[in-house]
Structures are given as C-alpha cells and as structure tokens.
C-alpha positions as CSV (number, residue, x, y, z in Angstrom):
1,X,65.4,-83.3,134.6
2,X,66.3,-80.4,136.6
3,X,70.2,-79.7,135.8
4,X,70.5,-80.9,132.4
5,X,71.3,-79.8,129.6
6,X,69.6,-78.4,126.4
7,X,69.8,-79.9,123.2
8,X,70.8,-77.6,120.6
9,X,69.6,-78.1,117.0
10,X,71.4,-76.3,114.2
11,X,70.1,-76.5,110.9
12,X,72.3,-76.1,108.0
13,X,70.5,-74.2,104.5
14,X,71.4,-76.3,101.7
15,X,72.9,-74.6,98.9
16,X,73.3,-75.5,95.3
17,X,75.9,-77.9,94.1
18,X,79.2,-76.5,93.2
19,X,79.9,-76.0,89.7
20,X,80.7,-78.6,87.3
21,X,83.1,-77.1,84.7
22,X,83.8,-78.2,81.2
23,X,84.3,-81.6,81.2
24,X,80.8,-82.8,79.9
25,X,81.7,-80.7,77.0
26,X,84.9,-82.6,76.3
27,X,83.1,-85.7,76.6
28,X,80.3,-84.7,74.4
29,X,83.0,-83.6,71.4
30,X,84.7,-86.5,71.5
31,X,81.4,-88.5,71.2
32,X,80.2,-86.4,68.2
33,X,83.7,-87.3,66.9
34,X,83.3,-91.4,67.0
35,X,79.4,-90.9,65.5
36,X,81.0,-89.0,62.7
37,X,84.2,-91.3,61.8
38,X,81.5,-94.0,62.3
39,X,79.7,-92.7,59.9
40,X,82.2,-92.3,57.3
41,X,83.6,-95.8,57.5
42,X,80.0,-97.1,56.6
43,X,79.9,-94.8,53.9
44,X,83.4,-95.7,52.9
45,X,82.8,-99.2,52.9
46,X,79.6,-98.7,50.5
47,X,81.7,-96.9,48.2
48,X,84.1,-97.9,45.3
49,X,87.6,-98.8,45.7
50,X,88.3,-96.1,43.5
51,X,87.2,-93.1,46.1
52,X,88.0,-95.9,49.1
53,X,91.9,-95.5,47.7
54,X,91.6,-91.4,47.1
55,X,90.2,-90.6,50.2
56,X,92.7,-93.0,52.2
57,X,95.3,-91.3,50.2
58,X,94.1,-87.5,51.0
59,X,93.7,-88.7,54.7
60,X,97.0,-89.9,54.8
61,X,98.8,-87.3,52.9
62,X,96.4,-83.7,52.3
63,X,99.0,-82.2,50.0
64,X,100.0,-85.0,47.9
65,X,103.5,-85.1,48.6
66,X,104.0,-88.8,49.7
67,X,104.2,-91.7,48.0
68,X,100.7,-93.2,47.8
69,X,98.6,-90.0,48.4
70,X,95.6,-89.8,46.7
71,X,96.2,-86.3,45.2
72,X,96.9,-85.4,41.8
73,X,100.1,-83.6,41.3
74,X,98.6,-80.4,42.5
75,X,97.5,-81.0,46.0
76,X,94.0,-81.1,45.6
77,X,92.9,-83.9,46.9
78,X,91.0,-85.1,44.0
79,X,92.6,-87.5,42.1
80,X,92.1,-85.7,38.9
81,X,92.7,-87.3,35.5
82,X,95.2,-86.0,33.4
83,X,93.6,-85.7,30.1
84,X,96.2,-84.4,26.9
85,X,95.7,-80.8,27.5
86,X,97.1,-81.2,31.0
87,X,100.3,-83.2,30.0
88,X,101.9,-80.4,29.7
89,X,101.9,-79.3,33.5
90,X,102.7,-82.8,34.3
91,X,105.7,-82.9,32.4
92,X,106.6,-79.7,34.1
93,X,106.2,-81.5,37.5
94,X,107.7,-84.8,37.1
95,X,110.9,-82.6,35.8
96,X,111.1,-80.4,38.5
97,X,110.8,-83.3,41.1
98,X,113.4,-85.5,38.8
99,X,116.2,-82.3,39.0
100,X,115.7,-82.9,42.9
101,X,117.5,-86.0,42.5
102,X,121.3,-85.9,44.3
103,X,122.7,-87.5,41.3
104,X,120.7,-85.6,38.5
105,X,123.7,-84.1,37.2
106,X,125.2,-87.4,36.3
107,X,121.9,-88.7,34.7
108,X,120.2,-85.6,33.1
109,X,121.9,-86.5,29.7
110,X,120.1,-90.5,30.2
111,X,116.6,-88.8,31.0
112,X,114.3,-87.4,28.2
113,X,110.4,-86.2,29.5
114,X,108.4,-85.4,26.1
115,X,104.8,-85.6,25.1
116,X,103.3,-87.5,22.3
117,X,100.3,-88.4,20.7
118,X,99.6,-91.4,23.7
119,X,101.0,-89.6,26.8
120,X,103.7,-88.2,28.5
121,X,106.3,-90.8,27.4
122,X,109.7,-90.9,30.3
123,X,112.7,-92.4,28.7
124,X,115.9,-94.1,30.4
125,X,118.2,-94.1,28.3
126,X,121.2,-96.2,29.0
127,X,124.5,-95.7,28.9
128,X,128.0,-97.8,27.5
129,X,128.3,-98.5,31.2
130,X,124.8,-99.4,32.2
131,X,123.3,-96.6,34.1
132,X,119.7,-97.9,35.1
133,X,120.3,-101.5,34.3
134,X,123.5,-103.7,34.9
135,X,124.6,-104.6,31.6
136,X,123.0,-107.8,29.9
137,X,121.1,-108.1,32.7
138,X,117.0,-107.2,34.0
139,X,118.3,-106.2,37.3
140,X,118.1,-102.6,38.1
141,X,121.2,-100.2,39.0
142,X,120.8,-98.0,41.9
143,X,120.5,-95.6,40.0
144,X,117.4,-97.0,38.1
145,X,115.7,-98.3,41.4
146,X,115.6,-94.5,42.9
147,X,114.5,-93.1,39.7
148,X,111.6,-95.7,39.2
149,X,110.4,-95.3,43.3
150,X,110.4,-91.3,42.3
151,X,108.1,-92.0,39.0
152,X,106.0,-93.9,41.2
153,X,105.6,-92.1,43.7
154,X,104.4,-89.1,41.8
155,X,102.0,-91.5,38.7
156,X,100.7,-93.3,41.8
157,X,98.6,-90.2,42.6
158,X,97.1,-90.2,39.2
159,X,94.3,-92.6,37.8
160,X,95.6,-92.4,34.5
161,X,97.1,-96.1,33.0
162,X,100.7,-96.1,32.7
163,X,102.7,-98.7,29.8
164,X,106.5,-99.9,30.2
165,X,108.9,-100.4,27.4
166,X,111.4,-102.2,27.1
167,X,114.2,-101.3,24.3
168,X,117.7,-102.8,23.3
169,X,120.0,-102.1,20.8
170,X,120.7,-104.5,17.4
171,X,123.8,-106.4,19.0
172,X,122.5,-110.0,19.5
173,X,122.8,-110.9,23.2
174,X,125.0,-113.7,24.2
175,X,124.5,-114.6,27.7
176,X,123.0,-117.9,27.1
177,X,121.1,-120.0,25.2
178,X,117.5,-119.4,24.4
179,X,117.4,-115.7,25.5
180,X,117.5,-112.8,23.0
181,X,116.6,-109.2,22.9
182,X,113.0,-109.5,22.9
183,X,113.5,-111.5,26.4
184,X,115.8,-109.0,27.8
185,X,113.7,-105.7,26.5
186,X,110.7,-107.4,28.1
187,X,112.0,-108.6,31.7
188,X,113.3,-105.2,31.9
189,X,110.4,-103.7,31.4
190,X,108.5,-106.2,34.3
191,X,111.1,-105.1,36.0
192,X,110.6,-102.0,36.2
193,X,106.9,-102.6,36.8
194,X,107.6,-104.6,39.9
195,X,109.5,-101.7,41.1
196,X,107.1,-99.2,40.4
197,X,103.9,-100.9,42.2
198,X,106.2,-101.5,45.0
199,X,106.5,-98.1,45.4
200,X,103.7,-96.2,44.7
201,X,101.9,-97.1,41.2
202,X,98.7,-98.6,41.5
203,X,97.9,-102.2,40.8
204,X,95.7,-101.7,38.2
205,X,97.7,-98.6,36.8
206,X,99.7,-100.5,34.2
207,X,97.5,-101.3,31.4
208,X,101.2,-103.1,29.2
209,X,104.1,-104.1,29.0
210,X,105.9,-103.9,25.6
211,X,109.4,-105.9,25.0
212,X,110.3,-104.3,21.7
213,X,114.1,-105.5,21.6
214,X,115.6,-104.1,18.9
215,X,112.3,-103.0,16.5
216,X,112.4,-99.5,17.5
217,X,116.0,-98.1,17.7
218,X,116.4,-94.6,18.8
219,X,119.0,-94.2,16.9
220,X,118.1,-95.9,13.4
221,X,121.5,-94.9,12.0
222,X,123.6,-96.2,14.8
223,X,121.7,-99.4,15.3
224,X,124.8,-100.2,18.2
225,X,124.3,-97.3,20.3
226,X,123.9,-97.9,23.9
227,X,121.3,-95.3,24.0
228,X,118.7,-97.5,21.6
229,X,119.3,-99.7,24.7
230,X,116.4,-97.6,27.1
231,X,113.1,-98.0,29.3
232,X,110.3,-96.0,28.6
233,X,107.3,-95.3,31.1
234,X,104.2,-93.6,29.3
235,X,101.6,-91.9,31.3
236,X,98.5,-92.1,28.6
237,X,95.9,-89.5,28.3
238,X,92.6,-90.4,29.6
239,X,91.3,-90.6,26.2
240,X,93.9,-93.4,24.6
241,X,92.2,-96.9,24.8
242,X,94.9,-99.9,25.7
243,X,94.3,-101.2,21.8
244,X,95.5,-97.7,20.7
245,X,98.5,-97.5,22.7
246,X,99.5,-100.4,21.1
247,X,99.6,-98.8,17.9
248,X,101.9,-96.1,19.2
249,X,105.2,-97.2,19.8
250,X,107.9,-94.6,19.0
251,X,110.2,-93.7,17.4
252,X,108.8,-94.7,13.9
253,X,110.8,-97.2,11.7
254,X,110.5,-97.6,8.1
255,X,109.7,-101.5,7.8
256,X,109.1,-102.1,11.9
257,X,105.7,-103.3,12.8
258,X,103.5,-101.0,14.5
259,X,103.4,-102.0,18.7
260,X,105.4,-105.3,18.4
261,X,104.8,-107.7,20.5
262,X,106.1,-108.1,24.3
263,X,107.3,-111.4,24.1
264,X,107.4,-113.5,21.3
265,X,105.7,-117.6,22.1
C-alpha cells in the first residue's frame, strides 16, 4: 500500500550468560561435608564403645581440658593408658590441677598424692572437724564434693580402672544400732563413687570398692586419730589385675588381713 509504512526488523546477537560466581562451590563443600560426617557415623557406629567414647570425647573437647574429654592428661587425643612408668607425670598433673583449687590452702595438709606398687593412690584425709565428710555420716562436705568432681574430671579421661577406700578410725561408731565402721568406711566410699561417675569417671572405670573400717589405720600408734578416718581413690597401672589390687591395701598392719573385705554379710 502506497503510504505506509516499513516494518523494521532489528535483530538482537545473543551473548553468553552472565557469570555465575561462587556459589556452586559453596554448595559443593558443604555436600562433601554431610558425605564425610556420613561417613564417619557409620564407621562410628561399627566401632567399639571404647573408640565411640574417645572420639566423642576429642570431638567435644581437642585438648582434654573438660570434664569427659576423651584425652589423656596430655592433650592428645588418644586416650592413652597410664601404665607404672607413667604414674609419675600423672601425679605431677593431678597436683598441679588440685593446687588450682580456691580452698587448697585450707586442705593441702588433708591431701596426700603418692605412688605405690597398685597405682597412684589419692588420699582424703579427714580432719577432727570433718573436712570431706560430715562427721558420722556418708554424706559429703563441700569441700569433698568439689574435690571428687575435680578427680573425676581429670581419671575420666584415662581408661585405666580406678578403686575407692573407705577408712575410719578404731572409735566404735554410735549413731545407731546395727551400723559400724565397716558400714560407714564402705557407704563412704559408694559415696564417693556416685559422685565421681556423675562427674566425669567412667562407668566401667571403677573396678572396687573396699570398706576397710578400722583394719588399716594410718596411724597404727594413734588408733583415735581423725586422720586414720580418710578416702582413698587409686588410679591402678594397666598391668594390676582387680584380684591383685585386692591384695594391696595400704598401709600394712602387723595382724590385719591383706584387702579386707568391703562389707561384711
């Protein structure tokens, strides 16, 4: 038609699409990330409890410096056994983490670390006033529950077996009928084992628990003394079968049986 007009066509070149960034990569790395925690919690869940607990532990705590860390006392994050040539550093430990306490001057005198022939044995030794115990009693002191949730935090990252003791001295208890010494040495040392695995010790850690009343004073010639009244924790080397550390109650007594028994039927 004469008059109208054109029709104009533009084409348009089409170019390549505009560039996509980094965000594929992201995705990609946190893809890798789920295939490999996958990954280890099949594995984990084909392996022992043992390395199930040590690797929770390092996961939870690299250094070893909580409570239920899978660690040794050196941060590895191995849970190495402490055999009797390692005592030694151990005791150097738990003695430097024990002087951290706020009251350690008050209790250093009614805490003795030493090594012996089963372990690392950890004495609380009471005093005339009761200072981990209340007096007559299986109940803890304040004093004895933050001491015991320290010990257990620290032997709660080793896989060696730990004992309890229980000790009192030669006065006859009188709180009532029934009960004696050997009850009272041997709540106190369930005691303190209830404590402990509530905080840190393992449940299969403690291998006895030993209510020696009166058979093993610490002071043989002062049979009265408050400190024969005392709780004693033994880490035992990796090499000391439970039937052996029965034998080894300390100190010796002329006349005492040799590991008397917790609890008389």
């Amino acid at each position: 038609m004469e008059g109208a007009r054109p029709i104009i066509i533009i084409k348009k070149k089409a170019g390549h699409g505009g560039h996509h960034g980094g965000a594929w990569k992201v995705a990609y790395a946190d893809f890798v990330t789920a295939m490999m925690a996958l990954f280890i919690v099949l594995w984990l869940l084909n392996s022992s409890k043992k390395i199930q607990e040590a690797v929770g532990g390092y996961f939870r705590d690299p250094n070893g410096s909580a409570q239920n860390a899978g660690t040794n006392l050196n941060g590895t994050g191995v849970a190495v056994p402490i055999s009797k040539d390692d005592m030694p550093k151990l005791k150097e430990e738990l003695e430097k983490r024990i002087r951290q306490m706020n009251n350690f001057d008050k209790l250093k005198n009614q805490i003795e670390v030493r090594i012996t022939p089963e372990g690392l044995r950890i004495e609380l030794i009471e005093s005339e006033t009761g200072t981990f115990f209340n007096l007559g009693s299986s109940g803890p002191t304040d004093n004895g529950r933050q001491l015991l949730t320290l010990l257990a935090s620290e032997l709660g990252k080793l896989p060696n077996h730990v004992s309890i003791e229980g000790h009192t001295d030669a006065k006859p208890y009188t709180g009532k009928s029934g009960y004696s010494n050997w009850e009272l040495s041997a709540d106190r040392a369930n005691a303190a084992r209830r404590l402990m695995q509530q905080n840190g010790l393992g449940e299969s850690q403690v291998s006895q628990i030993r209510g020696f009343a009166d058979q093993l004073l610490r002071k043989p010639d002062d049979p009265l003394s408050a400190s024969n009244r005392r709780i004693s924790v033994i880490v035992q080397n990796m090499d000391v079968k439970p039937e052996d550390a029965e034998k080894a109650g300390e100190p010796a007594k002329a006349g005492a049986p040799p590991g008397a028994a917790a609890k008389p039927e």
